[in-house]
N, C-alpha and C positions, 0 to 999 in steps of 0.2 A: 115108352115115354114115362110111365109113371116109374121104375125103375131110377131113370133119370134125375128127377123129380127127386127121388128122395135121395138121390148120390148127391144133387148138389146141394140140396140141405145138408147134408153130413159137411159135406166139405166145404160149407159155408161157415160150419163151427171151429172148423181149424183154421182158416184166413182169418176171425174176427180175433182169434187167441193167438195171431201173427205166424202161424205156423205152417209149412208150405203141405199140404193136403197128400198123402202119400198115393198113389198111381196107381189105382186098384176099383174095378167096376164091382169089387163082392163089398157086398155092404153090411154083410156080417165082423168082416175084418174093419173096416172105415167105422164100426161103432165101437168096436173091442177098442179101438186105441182112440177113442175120445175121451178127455177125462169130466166128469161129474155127468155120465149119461148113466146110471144106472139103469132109468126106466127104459131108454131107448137101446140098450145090451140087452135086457130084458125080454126083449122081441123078436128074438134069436129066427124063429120060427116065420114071420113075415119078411124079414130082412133075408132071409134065405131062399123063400118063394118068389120074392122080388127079381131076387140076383138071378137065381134057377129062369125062371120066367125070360129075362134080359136075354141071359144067351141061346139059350133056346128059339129066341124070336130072330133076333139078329143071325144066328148061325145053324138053323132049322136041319134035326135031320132028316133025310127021306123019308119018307113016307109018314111022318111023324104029323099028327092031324095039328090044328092050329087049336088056338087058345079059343074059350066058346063062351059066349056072353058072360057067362054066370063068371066065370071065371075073369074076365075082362075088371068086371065092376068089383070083383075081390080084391085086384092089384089093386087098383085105383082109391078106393076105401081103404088099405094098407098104406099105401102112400101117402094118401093125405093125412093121415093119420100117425103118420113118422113125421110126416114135417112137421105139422103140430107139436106133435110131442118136442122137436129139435127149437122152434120157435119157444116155449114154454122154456125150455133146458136153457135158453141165450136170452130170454126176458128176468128166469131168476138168478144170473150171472150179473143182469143190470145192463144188457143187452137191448139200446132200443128199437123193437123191430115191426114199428106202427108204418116203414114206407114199404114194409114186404105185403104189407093189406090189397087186396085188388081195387082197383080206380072203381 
């Protein structure tokens, strides 16, 4: 999920710039072709453990032990932490993004 989370942030920066989001769950690719994301290309390395992580969970191999706490709350701090940065990157485009706030 958190995974998720940051793919639709990515792909929320290509629908506000009218452009159809290219069909790709690696989110290292889904930042490379954003344009003005420097800081979020930058992240090579979480955007990778994210993606890594994704398939992994969803398509698990045998014996392969599952994800462990510690590890849980690293996606998820990754995550939130990409959308951030993607909200930031669509706030100084002039992007207003005060209804993405939680209730």
């Amino acid at each position: 999920m958190a995974q998720q989370a940051a793919e639709k942030a990515l792909k929320a920066a290509f629908a506000l710039d009218g452009d159809e989001p290219p069909r790709t769950h690696d989110l290292v690719a889904l930042a490379a072709w954003l344009t003005g994301a420097a800081a979020i290309q930058a992240r090579v390395d979480d955007l990778r453990h994210l993606t890594d992580a994704h398939a992994s969970s969803r398509y698990p191999a045998p014996f392969e032990p599952p994800l462990d706490r510690a590890e849980v709350h690293e996606l998820i701090a990754s995550a939130s932490s990409i959308v951030e940065d993607v909200r930031q990157s669509l706030e100084r485009r002039g992007f207003d993004t005060g209804a993405l706030d939680p209730a």
